[in-house]
C-alpha angles and dihedrals in degrees: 000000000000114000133192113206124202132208101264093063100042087047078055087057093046096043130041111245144120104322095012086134096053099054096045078053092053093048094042090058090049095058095048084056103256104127133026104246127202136159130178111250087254092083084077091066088041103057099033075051094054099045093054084063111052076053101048084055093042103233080124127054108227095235083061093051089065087043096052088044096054088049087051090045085050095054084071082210098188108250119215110217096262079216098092101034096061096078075055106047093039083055089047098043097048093046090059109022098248138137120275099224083055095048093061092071090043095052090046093063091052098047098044088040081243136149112242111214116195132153081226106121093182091052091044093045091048091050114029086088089053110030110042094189087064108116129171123244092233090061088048096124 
């Protein structure tokens, strides 16, 4: 089964929330072979972008950011060039009135045949009429 992550459910598997165990299960899965993984290099933003903030509001020390980066930087998650995914996205994001950085994972699904899995409910809500293989992180089993 080949999966694309978003964001939303590699920032669960650095930092302790809802659904934290489900996406370390996920991940898990993926490095004892058991799923074909795959993220847009984006995520890298992403993740480097969520973890400033959780610094700038002070619910991580500095000092932890670095930490959690360098374990993100450890899962090798393989990164697809974000270069020919954006047509895509922009397409996507217009259509339905989404954000673009939120289109590339979604037109990276499309364009590998692959389910997306994300704990964003807006994202999830916005594509499941269009992309059936969109599945949210909460119902990971």
């Amino acid at each position: 089964m080949s999966i694309v992550v978003d964001s939303s459910v590699v920032a669960k598997r650095l930092v302790s929330e809802t659904d934290s165990d489900k996406a370390r299960s996920l991940l898990l899965s993926w490095t004892r072979g058991g799923l074909d993984l795959v993220a847009p290099e984006i995520l890298t933003v992403e993740i480097a972008n969520m973890l400033w903030k959780r610094a700038v509001r002070r619910l991580l020390p500095a000092e932890k950011t670095f930490e959690l980066y360098r374990d993100f930087q450890d899962l090798q998650i393989p990164l697809w060039p974000t270069e020919h995914l954006i047509a895509g996205a922009l397409q996507l994001a217009v259509g339905q009135q989404h954000p673009v950085y939120d289109c590339v994972y979604v037109a990276l699904a499309s364009q590998t045949g692959s389910e997306l899995v994300t704990a964003d409910e807006r994202l999830f809500r916005a594509f499941k009429p269009v992309l059936p293989g969109i599945r949210l992180l909460r119902d990971w089993a």
